[in-house]
VEXDREN-2710 file (C-alpha; in Angstrom, 1 decimal):
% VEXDREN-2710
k/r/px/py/pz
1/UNK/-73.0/174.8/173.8
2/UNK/-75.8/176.7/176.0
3/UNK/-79.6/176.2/176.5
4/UNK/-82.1/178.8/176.8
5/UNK/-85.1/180.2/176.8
6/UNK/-85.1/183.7/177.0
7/UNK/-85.9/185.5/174.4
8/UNK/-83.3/188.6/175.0
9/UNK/-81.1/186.1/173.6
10/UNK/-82.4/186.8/170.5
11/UNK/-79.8/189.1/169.4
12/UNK/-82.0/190.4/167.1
13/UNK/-81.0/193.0/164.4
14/UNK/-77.0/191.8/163.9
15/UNK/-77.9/190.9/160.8
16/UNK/-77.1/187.5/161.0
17/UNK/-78.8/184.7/160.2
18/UNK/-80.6/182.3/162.8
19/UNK/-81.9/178.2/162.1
20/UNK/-85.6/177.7/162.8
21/UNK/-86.5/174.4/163.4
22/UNK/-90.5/173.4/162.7
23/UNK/-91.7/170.0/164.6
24/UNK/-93.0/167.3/163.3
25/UNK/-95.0/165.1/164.9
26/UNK/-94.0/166.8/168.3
27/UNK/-96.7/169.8/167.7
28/UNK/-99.6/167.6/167.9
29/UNK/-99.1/166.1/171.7
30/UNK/-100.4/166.9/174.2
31/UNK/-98.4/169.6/176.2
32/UNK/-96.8/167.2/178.6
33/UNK/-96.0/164.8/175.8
34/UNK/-94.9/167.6/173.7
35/UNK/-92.2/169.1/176.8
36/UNK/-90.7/165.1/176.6
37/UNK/-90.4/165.4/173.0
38/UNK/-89.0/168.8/172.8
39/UNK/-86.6/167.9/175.3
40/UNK/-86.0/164.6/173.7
41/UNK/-85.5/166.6/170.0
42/UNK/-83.0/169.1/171.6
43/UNK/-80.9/166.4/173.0
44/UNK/-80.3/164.7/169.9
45/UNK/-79.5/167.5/167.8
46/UNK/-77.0/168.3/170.6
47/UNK/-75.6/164.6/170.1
48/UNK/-75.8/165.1/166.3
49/UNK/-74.0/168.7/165.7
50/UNK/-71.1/167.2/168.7
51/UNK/-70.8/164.3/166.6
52/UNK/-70.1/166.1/163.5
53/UNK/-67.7/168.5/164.5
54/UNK/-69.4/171.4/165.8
55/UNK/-69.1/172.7/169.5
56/UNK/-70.2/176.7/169.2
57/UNK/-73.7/176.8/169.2
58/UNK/-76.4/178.2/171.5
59/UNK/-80.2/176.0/171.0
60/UNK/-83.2/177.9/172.3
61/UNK/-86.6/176.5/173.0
62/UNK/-89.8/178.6/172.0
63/UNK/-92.9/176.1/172.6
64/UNK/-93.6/175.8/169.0
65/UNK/-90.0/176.4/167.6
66/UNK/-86.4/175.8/168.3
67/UNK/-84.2/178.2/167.0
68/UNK/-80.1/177.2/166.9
69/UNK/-77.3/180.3/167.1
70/UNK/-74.0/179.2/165.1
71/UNK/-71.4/180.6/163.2
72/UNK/-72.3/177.3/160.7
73/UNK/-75.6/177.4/159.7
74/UNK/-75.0/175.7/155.9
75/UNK/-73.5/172.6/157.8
76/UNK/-76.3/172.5/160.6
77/UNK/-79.0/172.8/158.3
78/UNK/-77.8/169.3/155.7
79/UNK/-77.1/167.7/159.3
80/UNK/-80.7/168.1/160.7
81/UNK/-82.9/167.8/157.5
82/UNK/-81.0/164.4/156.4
83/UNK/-79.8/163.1/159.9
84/UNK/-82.2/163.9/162.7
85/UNK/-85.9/162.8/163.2
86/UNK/-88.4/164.6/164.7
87/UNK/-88.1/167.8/162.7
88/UNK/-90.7/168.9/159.7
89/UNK/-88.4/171.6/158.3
90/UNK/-85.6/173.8/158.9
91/UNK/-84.9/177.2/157.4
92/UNK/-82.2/179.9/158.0
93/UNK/-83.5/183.4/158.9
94/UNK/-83.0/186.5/159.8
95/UNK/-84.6/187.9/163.1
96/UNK/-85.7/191.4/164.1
97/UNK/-88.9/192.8/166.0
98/UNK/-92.0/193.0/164.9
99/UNK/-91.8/196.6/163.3
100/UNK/-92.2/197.8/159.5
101/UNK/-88.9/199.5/159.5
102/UNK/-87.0/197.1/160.6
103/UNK/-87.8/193.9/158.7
104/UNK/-87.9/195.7/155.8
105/UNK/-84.6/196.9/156.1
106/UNK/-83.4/193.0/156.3
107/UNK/-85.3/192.6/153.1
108/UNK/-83.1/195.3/151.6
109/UNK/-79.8/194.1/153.3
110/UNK/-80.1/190.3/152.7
111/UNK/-82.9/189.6/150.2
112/UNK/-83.0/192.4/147.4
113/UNK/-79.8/190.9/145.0
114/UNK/-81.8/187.4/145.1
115/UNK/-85.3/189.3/144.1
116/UNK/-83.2/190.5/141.4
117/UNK/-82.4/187.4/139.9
118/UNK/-86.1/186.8/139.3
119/UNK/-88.5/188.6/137.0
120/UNK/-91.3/187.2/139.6
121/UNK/-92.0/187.4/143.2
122/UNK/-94.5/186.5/146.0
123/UNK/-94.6/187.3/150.0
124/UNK/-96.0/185.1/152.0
125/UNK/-96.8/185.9/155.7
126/UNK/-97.5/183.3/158.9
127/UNK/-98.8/185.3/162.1
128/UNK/-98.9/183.7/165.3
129/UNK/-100.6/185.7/168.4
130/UNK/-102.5/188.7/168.5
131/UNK/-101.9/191.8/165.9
132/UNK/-103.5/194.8/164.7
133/UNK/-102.9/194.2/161.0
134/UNK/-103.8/191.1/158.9
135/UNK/-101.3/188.3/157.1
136/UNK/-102.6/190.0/153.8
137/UNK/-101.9/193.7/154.7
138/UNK/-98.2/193.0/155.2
139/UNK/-98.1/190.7/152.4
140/UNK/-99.4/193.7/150.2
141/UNK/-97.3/196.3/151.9
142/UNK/-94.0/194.4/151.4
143/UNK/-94.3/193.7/148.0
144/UNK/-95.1/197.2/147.3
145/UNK/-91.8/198.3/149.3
146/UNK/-89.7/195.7/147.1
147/UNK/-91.5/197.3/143.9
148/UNK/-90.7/200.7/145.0
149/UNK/-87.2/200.2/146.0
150/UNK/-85.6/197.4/143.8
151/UNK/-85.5/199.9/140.8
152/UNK/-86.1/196.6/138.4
153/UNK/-89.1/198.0/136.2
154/UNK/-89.0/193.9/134.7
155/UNK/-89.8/192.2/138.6
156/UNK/-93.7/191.5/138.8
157/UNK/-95.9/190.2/141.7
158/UNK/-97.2/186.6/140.9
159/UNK/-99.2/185.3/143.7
160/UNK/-100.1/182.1/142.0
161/UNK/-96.8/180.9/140.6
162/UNK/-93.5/182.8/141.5
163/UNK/-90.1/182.0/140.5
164/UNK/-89.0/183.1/144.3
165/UNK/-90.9/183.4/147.6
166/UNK/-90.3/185.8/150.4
167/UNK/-91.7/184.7/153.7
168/UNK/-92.3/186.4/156.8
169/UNK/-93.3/184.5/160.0
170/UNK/-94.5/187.0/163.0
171/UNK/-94.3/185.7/166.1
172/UNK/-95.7/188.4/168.9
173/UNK/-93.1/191.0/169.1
174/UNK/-90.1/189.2/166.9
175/UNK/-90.7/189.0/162.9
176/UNK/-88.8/186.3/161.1
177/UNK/-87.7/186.7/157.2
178/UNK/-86.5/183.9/154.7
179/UNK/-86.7/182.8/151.2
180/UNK/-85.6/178.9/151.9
181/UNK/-87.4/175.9/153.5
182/UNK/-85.8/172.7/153.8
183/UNK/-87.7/169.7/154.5
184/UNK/-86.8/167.7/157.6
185/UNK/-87.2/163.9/158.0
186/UNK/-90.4/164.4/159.9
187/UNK/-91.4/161.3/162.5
188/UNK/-90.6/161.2/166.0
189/UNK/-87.2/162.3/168.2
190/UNK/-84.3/159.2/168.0
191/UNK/-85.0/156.7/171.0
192/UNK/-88.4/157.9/172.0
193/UNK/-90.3/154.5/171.4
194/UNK/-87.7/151.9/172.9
195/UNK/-85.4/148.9/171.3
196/UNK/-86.0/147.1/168.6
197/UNK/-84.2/144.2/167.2
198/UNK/-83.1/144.3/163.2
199/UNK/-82.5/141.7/162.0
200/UNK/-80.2/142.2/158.4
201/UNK/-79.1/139.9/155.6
202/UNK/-77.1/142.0/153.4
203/UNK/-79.8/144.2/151.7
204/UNK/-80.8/147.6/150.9
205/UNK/-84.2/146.8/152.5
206/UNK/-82.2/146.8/155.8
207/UNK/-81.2/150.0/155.5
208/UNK/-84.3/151.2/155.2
209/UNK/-85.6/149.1/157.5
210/UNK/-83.7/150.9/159.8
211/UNK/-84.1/154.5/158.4
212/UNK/-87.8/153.9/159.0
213/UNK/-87.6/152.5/162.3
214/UNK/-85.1/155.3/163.7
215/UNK/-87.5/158.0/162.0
216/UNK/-90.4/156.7/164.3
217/UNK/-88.4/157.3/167.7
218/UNK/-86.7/153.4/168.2
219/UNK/-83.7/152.4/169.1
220/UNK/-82.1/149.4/166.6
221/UNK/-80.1/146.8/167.8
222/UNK/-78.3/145.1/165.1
223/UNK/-78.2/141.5/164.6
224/UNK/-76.7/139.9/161.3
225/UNK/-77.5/136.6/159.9
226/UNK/-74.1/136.3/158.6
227/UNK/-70.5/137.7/159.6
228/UNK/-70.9/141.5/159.0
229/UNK/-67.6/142.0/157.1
230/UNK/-69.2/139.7/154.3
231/UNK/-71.2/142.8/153.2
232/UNK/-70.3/145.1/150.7
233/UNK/-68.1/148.3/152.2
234/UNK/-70.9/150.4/151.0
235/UNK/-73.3/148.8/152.8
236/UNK/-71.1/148.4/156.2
237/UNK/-70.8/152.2/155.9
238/UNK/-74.3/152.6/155.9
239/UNK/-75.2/150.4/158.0
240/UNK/-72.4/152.2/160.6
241/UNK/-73.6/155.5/159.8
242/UNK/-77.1/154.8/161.3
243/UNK/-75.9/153.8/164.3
244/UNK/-73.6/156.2/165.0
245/UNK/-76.7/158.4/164.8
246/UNK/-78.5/157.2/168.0
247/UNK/-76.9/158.2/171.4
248/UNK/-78.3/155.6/173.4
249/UNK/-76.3/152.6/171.7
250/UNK/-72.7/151.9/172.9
251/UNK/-70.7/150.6/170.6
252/UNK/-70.4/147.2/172.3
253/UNK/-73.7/146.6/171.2
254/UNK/-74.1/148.2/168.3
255/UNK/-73.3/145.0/166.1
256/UNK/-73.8/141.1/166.8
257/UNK/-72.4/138.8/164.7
258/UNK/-73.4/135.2/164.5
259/UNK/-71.3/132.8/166.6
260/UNK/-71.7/129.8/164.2
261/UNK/-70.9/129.4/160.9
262/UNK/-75.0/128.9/160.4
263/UNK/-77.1/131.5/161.8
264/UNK/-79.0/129.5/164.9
265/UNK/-82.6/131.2/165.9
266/UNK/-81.5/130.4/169.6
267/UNK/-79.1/132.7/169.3
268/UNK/-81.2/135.4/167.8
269/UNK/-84.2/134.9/170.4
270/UNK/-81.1/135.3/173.4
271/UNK/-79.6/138.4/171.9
272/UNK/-82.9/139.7/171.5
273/UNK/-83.8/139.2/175.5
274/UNK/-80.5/140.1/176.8
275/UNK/-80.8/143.4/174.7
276/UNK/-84.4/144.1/176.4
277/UNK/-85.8/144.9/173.1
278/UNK/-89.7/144.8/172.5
279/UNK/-90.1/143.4/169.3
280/UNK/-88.3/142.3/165.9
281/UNK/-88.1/143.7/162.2
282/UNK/-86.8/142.1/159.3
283/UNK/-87.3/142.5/155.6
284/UNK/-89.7/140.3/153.8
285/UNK/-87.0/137.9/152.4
286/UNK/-85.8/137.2/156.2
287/UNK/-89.2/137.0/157.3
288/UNK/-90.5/134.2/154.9
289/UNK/-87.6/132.2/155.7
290/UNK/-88.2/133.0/159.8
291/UNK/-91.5/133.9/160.4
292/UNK/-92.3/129.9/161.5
293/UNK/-89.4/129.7/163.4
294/UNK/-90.0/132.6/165.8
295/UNK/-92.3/132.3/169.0
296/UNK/-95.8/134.1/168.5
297/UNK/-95.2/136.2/171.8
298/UNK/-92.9/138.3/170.1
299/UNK/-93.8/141.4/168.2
300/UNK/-92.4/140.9/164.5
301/UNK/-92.2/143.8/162.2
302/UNK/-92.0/143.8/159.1
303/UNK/-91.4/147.3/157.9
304/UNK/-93.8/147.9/154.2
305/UNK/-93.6/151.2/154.2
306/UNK/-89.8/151.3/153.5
307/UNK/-91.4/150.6/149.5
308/UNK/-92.5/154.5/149.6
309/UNK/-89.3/155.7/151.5
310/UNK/-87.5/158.1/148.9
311/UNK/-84.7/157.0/147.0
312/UNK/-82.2/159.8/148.1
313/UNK/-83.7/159.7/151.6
314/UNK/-81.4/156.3/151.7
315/UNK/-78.9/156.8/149.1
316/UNK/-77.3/159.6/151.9
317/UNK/-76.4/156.9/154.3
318/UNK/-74.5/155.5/151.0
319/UNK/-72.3/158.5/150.7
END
């Protein structure tokens, strides 16, 4: 794996396809914050793509954009939008510079059999710097090359709503084509915001408990109320799966079971200090029964947003 920033590694026009990663959250720091972010971003995807199997691939850093090189983009792409947080959306495209000629001959090469499989289209165009033409003049002047040259008298424009969308991003002197976005988790870069101590039970709430937590930059320390292998496989799994997702937990700490046959609040309050962590979450269930027994000096979370966390968002920690 190699870093970089120059753009003459590019490669451009090799007709092969390139992963651009959007920010989330990162794009709105300040410039400072946003360099920590980036470079906080970068690292885990690193952490996430070794983890997972893959070793050839090149990550470059463009301000607003990272941009991945790899023989497995598919793979990449469902391991970033589902796994890593920090990221708005991912797409795979095809790079070229900025020049009529050449992007449109991409579109002909790698996008003509899928306009083909609709009867309507739309071209949608992002500029970012200075340019002697408008968004809508290349907009215009695509789709009337695609008219012209897809010889398919039955494919109409529809600018309002279009079976399939053709997008262009031009970025100075480098012009970007796709027809896919996928949606990233959004949130901040894994172990951005320091530790915090979960505390589960046994159910779903703690996964997304965690999920949540882990999307907003913490790092989780685990601490169960009752012998982990009690729990379901499924939920072990999950659970696992997490926490194999944050590179600053070893694995000696990634679990604490309860020493007792009873769980003992001492024992939780201890754990929490030797782990340095700055606060506690639990789910509501755990926090009834607790809330009383636990010091007011300590931050406790209590995660109510996990209600409006999508079902499949947690359901691929399950499989």
């Amino acid at each position: 794996m190699k870093q970089s920033n120059k753009s003459d590694n590019f490669r451009l026009n090799e007709q092969r396809q390139i992963i651009l990663i959007r920010f989330s959250e990162i794009g709105i720091k300040s410039p400072k914050t946003r360099k920590w972010l980036t470079r906080k971003l970068i690292s885990h995807i690193e952490f996430v793509l070794k983890n997972n199997g893959i070793q050839e691939f090149q990550i470059e850093n463009r301000f607003s954009r990272i941009f991945i090189f790899s023989e497995e983009t598919d793979k990449i792409v469902r391991l970033l939008s589902n796994f890593v947080p920090g990221i708005a959306s991912i797409s795979k495209v095809y790079g070229c510079k900025t020049d009529f000629q050449e992007f449109t001959g991409i579109i002909r090469e790698q996008f003509f059999e899928r306009l083909r499989n609709h009867s309507t289209f739309a071209v949608k165009v992002k500029r970012i710097g200075k340019h002697s033409f408008s968004s809508v003049e290349i907009a215009a002047d695509v789709g009337e090359f695609i008219l012209d040259n897809i010889n398919d008298n039955d494919l109409k424009v529809n600018l309002t709503d279009p079976e399939y969308y053709l997008f262009l991003e031009i970025r100075e002197g480098v012009t970007y084509v796709y027809d896919q976005v996928s949606k990233g988790l959004g949130g901040l870069p894994a172990g951005c915001q320091g530790r915090v101590l979960v505390v589960i039970s046994g159910e779903n709430e703690d996964i997304a408990n965690i999920l949540q937590l882990y999307k907003r930059g913490a790092i989780t320390i685990i601490y169960s109320m009752n012998q982990f292998s009690q729990y379901s496989n499924e939920y072990q799994e999950a659970i696992s799966k997490l926490l194999d997702l944050q590179p600053n937990l070893k694995k000696t700490e990634r679990i604490i079971f309860s020493k007792d046959k009873q769980f003992q609040v001492e024992e939780l309050l201890n754990y929490y200090q030797e782990s340095h962590c700055l606060s506690i979450a639990m789910s509501k269930t755990v926090f009834e029964d607790l809330s009383m027994k636990l010091p007011t000096t300590i931050p406790i979370f209590v995660p109510y947003l996990v209600e409006n966390l999508k079902e499949e968002e947690i359901s691929i920690f399950y499989n």
